[in-house]
C-alpha positions in Angstrom: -6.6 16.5 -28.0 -4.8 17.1 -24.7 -5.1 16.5 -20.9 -5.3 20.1 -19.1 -2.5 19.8 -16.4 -3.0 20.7 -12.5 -1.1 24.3 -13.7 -4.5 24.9 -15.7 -6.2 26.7 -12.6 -3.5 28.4 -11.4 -4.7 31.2 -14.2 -7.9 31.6 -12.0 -6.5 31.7 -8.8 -3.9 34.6 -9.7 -6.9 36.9 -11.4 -9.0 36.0 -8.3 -6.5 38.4 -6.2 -4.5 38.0 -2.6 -7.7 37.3 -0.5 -10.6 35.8 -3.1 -12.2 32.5 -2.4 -10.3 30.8 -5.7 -12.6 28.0 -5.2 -16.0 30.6 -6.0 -14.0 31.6 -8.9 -13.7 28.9 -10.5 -17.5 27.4 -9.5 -19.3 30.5 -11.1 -19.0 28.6 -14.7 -21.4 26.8 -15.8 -21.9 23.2 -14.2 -25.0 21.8 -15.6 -23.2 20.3 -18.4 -21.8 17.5 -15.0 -25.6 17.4 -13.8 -26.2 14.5 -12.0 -22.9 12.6 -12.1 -22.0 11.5 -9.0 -18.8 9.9 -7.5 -16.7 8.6 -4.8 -15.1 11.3 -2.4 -12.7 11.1 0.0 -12.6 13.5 3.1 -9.4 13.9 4.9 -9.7 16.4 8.3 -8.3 15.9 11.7 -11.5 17.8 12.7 -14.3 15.8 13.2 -17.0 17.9 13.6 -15.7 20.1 10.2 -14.8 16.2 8.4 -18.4 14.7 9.3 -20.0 18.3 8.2 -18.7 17.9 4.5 -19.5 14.1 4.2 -23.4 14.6 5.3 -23.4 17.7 2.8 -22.1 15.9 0.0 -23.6 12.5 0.9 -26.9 14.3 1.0 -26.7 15.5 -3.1 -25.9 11.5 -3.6 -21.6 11.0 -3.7 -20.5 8.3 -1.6 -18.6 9.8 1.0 -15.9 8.2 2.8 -13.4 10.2 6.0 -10.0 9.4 7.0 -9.1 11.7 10.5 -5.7 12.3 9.1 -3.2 12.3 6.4 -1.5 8.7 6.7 -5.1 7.2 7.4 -5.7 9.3 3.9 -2.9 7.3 2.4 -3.6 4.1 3.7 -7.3 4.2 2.7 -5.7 5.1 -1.0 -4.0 2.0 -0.7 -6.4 0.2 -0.9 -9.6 2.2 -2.2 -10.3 3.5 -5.3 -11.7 7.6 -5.3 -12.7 10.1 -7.7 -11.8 13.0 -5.7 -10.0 13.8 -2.4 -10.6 16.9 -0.8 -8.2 17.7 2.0 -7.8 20.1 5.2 -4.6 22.0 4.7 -3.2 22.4 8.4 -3.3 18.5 9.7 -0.7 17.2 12.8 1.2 14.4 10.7 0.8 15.2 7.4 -0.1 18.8 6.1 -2.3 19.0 2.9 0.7 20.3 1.2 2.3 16.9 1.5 -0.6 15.1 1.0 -0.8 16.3 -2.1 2.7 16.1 -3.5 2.2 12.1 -2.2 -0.6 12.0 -4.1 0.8 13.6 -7.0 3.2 10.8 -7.1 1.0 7.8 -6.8 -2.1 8.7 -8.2 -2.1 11.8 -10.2 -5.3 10.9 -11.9 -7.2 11.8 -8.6 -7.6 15.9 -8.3 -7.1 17.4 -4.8 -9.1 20.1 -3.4 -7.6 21.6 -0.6 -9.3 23.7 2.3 -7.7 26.1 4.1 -8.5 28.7 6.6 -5.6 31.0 5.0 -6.7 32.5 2.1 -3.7 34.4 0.7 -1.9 34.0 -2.5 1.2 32.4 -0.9 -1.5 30.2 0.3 -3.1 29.1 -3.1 0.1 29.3 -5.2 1.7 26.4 -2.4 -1.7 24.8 -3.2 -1.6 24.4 -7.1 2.3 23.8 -6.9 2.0 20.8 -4.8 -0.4 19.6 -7.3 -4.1 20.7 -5.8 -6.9 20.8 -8.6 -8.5 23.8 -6.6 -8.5 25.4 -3.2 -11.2 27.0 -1.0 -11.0 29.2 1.9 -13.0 28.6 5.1 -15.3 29.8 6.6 -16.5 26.6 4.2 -19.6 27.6 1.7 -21.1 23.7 1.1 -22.7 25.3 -2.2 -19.0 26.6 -3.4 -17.3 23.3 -2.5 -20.3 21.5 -4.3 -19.9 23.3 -7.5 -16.1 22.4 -7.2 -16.2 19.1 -6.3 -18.5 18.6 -9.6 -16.0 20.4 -11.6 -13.1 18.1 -10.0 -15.1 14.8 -11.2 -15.7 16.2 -14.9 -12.2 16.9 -15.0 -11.2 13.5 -13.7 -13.7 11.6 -16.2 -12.4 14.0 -19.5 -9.3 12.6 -18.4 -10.6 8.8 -18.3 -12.0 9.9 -21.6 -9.1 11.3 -23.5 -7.4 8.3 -21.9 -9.9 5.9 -23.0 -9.8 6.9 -26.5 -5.7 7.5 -27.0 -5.4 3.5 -25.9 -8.1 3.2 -28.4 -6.1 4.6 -31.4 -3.0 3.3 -30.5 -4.8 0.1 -30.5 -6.6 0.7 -34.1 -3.2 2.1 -35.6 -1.4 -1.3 -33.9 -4.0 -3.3 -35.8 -2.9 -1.2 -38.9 0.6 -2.0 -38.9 2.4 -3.2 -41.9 3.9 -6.3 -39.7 7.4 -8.0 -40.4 11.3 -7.5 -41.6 11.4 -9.5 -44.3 13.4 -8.0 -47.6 9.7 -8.2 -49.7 7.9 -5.9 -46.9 11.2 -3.7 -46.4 11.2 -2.8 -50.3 7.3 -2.0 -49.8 7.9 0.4 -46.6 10.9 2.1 -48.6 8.6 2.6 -51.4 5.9 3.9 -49.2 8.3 6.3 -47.3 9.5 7.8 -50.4 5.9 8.0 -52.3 4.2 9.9 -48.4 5.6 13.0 -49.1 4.3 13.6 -52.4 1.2 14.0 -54.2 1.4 11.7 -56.8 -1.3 9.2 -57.3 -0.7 5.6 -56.1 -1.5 2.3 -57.4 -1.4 -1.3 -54.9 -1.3 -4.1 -56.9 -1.3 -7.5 -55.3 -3.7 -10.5 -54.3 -6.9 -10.5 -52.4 -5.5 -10.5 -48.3 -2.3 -9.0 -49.0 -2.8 -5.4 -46.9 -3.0 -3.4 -49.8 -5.8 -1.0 -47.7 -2.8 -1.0 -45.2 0.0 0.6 -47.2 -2.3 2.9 -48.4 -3.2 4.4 -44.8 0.7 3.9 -44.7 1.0 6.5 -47.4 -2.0 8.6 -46.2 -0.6 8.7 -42.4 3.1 9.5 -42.8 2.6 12.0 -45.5 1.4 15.8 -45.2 -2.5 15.1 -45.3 -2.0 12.7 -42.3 -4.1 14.8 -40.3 -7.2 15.1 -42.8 -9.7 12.6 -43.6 -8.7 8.9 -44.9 -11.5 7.4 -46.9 -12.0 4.0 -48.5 -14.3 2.4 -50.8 -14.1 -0.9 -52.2 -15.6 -0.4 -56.2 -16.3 -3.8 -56.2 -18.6 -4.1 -53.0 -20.9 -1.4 -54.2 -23.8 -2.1 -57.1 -23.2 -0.4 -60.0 -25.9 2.1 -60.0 -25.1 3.2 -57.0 -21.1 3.4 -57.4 -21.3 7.0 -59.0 -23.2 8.1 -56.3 -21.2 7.5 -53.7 -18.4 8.7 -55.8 -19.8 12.4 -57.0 -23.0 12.8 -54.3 -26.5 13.3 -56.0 -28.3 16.3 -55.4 -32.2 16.5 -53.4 -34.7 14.4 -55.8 -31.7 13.0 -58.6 -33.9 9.8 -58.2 -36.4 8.0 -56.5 -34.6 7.6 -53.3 -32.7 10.6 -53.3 -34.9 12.3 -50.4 -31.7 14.7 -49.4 -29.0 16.1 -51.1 -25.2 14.1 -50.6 -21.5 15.0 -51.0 -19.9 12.3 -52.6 -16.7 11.2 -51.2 -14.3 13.3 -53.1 -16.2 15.8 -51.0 -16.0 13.7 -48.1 -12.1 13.3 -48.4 -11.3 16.8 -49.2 -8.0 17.7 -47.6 -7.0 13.8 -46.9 -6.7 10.2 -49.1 -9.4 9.0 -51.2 -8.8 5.1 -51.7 -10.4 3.5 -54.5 -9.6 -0.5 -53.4 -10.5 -2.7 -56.3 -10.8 -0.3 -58.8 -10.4 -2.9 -61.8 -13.9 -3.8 -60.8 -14.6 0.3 -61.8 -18.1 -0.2 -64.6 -16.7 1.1 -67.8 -19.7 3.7 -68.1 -18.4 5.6 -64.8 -14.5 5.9 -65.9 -14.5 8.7 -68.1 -16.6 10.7 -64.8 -13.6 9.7 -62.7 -11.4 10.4 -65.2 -12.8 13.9 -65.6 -12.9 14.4 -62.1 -9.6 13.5 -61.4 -8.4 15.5 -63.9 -10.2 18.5 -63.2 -10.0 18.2 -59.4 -14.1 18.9 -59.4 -17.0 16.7 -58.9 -20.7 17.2 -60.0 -23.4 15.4 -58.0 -25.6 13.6 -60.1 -28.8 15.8 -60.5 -26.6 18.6 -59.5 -26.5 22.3 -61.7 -22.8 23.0 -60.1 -19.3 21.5 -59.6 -17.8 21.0 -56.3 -14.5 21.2 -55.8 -12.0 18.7 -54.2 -8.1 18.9 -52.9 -7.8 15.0 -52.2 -4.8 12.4 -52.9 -5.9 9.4 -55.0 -4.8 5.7 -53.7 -5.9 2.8 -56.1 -5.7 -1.2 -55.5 -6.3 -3.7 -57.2 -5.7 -7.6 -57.2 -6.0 -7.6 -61.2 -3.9 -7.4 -64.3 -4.8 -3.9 -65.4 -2.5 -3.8 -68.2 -4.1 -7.4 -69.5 -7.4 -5.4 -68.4 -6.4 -2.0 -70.5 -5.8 -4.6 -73.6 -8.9 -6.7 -73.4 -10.7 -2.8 -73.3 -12.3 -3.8 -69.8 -10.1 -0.6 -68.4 -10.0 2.7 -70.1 -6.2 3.4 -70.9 -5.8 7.2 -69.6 -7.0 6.3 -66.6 -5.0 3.4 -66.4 -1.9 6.3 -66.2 -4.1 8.6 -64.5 -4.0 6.6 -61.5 -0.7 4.8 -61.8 2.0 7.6 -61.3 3.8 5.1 -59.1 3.5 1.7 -58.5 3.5 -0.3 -55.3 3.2 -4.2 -55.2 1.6 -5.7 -52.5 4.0 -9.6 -51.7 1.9 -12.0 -51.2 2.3 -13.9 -47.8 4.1 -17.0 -49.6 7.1 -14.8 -50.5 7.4 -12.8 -46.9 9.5 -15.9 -44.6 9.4 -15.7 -41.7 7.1 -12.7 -41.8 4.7 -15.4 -41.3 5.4 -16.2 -37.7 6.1 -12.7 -36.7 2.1 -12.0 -37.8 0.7 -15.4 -36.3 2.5 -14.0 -32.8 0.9 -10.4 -33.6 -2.7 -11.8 -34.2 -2.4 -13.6 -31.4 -1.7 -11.0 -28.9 -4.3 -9.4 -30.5 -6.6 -12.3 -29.9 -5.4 -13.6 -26.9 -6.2 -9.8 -25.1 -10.1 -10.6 -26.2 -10.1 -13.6 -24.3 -12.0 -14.0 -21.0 -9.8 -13.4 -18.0 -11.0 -16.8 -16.9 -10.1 -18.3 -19.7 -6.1 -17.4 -19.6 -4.0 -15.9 -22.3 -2.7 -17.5 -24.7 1.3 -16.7 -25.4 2.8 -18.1 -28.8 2.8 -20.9 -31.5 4.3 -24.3 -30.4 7.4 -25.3 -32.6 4.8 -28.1 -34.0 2.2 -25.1 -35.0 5.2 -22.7 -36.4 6.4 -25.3 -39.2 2.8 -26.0 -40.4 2.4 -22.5 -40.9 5.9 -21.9 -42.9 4.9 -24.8 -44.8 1.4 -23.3 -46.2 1.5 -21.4 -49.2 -1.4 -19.3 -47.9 -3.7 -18.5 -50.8 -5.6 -16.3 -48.4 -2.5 -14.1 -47.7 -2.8 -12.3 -44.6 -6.0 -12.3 -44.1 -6.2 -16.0 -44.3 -3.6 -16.5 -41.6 -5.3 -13.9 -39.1 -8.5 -16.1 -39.8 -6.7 -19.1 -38.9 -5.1 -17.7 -35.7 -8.5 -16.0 -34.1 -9.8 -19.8 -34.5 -6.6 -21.6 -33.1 -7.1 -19.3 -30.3 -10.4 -19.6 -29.7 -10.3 -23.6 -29.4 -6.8 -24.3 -27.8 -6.8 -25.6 -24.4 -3.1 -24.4 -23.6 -1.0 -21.4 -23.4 0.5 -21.9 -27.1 -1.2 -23.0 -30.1 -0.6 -26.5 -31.0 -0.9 -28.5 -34.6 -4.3 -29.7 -33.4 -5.9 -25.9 -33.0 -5.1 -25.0 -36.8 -7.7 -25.9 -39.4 -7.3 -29.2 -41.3 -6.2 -27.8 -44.6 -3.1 -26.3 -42.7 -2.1 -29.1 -40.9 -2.6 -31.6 -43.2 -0.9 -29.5 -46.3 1.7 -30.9 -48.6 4.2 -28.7 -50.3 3.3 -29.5 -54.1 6.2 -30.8 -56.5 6.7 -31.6 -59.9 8.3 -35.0 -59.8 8.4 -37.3 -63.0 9.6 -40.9 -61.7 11.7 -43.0 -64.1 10.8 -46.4 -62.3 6.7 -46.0 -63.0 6.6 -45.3 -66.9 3.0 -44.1 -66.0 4.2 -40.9 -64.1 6.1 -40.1 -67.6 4.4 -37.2 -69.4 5.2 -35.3 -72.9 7.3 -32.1 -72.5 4.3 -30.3 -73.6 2.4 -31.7 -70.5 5.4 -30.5 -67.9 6.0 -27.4 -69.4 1.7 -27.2 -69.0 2.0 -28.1 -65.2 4.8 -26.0 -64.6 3.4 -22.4 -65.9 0.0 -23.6 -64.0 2.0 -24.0 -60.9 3.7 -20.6 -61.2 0.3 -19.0 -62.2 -1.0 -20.7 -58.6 1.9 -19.5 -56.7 1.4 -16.4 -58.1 -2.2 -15.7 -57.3 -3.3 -16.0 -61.2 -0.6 -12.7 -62.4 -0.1 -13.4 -65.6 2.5 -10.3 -65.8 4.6 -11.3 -63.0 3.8 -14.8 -64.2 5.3 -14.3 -67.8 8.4 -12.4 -65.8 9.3 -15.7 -63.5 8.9 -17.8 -66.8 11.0 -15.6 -68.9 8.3 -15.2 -71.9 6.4 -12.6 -73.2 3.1 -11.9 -72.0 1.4 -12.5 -74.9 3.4 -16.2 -75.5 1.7 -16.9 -72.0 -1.6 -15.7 -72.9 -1.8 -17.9 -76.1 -0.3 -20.6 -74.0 -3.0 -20.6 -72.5 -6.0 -19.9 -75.1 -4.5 -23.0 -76.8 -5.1 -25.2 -73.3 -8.6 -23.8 -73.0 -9.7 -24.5 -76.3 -8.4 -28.0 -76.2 -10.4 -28.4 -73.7 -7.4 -29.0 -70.7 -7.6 -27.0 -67.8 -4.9 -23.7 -68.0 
């Protein structure tokens, strides 16, 4: 989507010919579409009786009119006054509507300029479009032509608002988006991602709950070659069971009770872009062959339906689970398991990012801060006090955690930085955990089997409960941890 540019008319004024009104050219299209819409005008002529002729005209089909007698009056009402439209004389004593509108051009290019003019020649209306005029009209003046103009001129100005509107809009949805920070954990994740966009290959986030994994995978959707198609997410594990493979495959009119219409599922819905499938180790066991079939045959079947439909989507899984340890407890089927992990991508948690954590603390809260009443003030940073507590959290939360804890800092502080006292208890009270074992209280002496307990426990927490990276930190097998661990259980000690 794209502004049209004051050359736009230009085209209409040249097929008009030498001595056609351009101005009834361009008013025979349809205007009904601008109906009603009414705006502020302003009416620059040296002569009165012609100025105060357009103003009653106009301010009789309900604009709000206003005159200036000349072209630096025009400009000094700008100044100060906010219009819609201008609409001009050409031939003025201190300032010519050429001029005026090459000045206006500069300053306020969002206002379109119709300019009226008594010479109604080509040289004429080219001058008039090159020194930035939205339209011209030839005198003697038709109020029924410069009307339909002047409503043209304020749909053009608000589709510009519009497009406007709605570009600061997505730049402000994709800055929300951003994968946030430098440090070496988050570089090795963008690397991956940059190398994995351009290809087809299925993609599996793992990492714990908060961590963005729903943000590298519009990452991977938005710098590869389906960018421009459809990017569609559903978490398995938010979505009832019996109603998972619906969304999934569609249902056809009358499949059940409910089923009043027919549906495309949203391997339908995605064709041509990213299907993400967050928390898929949550998947019911009696719908993974379907998406097994599915993805393997690149077709889906509604349920209740007599045909296939067929799909062209990239497949982006997440999950915050073991799936090997899944695939081996036979809670995940195991070709689907490499179905949908061609490549791998982990997710860091928060703990391991540095100082990433302050760089997203001071995003979130220009993000917050911007939401804030304008009589309330903006809020700039995190005190030196405030950035310390937040290094020294572990954040079990991840990401999410820490933009939950800055929308409340900034909703309660009474300065222009967040202080200690504005983040939540458990943050500024926190103690970095250690495992200490005191020779001089005999009491604090525990068994090697106890310390080696506490220790794998505090890697597991650390962790976010991954017994595969888990086993890697510890230097053991997977399976050593895992009876480790049955053997706790069943002696009835927490592990």
């Amino acid at each position: 989507m794209s502004d049209d540019n004051a050359s736009t008319p230009s085209t209409d004024v040249r097929d008009a010919g030498a001595t056609a009104n351009a101005g009834a050219a361009r008013s025979r299209a349809p205007s009904q579409a601008i109906d009603g819409r009414r705006g502020k005008i302003l009416i620059v002529d040296d002569d009165e009786s012609m100025g105060e002729l357009v103003v009653s005209g106009l301010s009789r089909e309900g604009h709000t009119v206003i005159a200036a007698t000349s072209g630096s009056d025009a400009l000094e009402r700008l100044a100060t006054e906010s219009v819609e439209v201008i609409i001009t004389d050409l031939n003025m004593a201190d300032v010519n509507g050429f001029e005026l509108c090459e000045r206006i051009v500069a300053t306020r290019p969002d206002v379109p300029v119709v300019v009226i003019t008594g010479h109604g020649s080509m040289e004429t209306a080219v001058g008039a479009i090159r020194a930035g005029a939205y339209d011209f009209i030839t005198k003697p003046l038709d109020m029924k032509v410069l009307s339909l103009t002047v409503a043209r001129a304020l749909q053009q100005r608000r589709l510009r608002d519009e497009v406007k509107r709605l570009r600061e809009t997505v730049t402000e949805q994709r800055k929300e988006r951003e994968l946030v920070g430098s440090s070496p954990a988050l570089k090795r994740v963008l690397e991956m991602v940059t190398r994995v966009a351009s290809s087809d290959a299925s993609v599996l986030i793992t990492g714990e709950s908060g961590t963005g994994k729903e943000l590298i995978a519009r990452a991977i959707h938005e710098r590869g070659p389906r960018g421009r198609g459809p990017f569609v997410a559903i978490n398995c594990a938010a979505i009832p069971p019996t109603l998972l493979e619906s969304e999934l495959f569609g249902h056809a009119r009358g499949a059940f009770t409910d089923a009043k219409s027919s549906r495309p599922g949203l391997f339908v819905e995605a064709d041509g872009g990213t299907l993400f499938l967050d928390e898929i180790g949550e998947l019911p066991m009696d719908v993974q062959p379907k998406l097994l079939r599915a993805l393997q045959e690149r077709k889906a079947r509604p349920i209740g339906g007599n045909t296939e439909q067929s799909f062209d989507v990239r497949i982006v899984t997440a999950t915050n689970r073991d799936l090997e340890a899944e695939v081996a407890a036979k809670r995940f089927r195991e070709d689907l398991f490499y179905r949908v992990n061609v490549v791998t991508i982990a997710s860091p948690p928060l703990r391991e990012r540095g100082n990433d954590i302050l760089l997203l603390a001071q995003h979130f809260v220009d993000r917050f801060s911007a939401r804030r009443p304008t009589n309330v003030g903006n809020v700039q940073g995190v005190s030196a006090g405030a950035a310390e507590k937040l290094m020294n959290y572990e954040w079990p939360g991840n990401v999410r955690e820490l933009e939950n804890c800055i929308e409340r800092a900034v909703a309660l502080t009474r300065f222009d930085q967040i202080t200690v006292e504005d983040l939540p208890e458990k943050v500024r009270d926190y103690r970095v955990g250690r495992l200490v074992v005191s020779p001089d209280d005999p009491a604090d002496l525990v068994s090697m089997d106890e310390l080696e307990r506490r220790y794998i426990l505090r890697v597991l927490a650390l962790l976010g409960g991954n017994k595969s990276r888990a086993a890697e930190v510890l230097g053991v097998d997977r399976r050593t941890l895992y009876r480790k661990l049955d053997a706790w259980q069943a002696a009835g000690t927490p592990g």
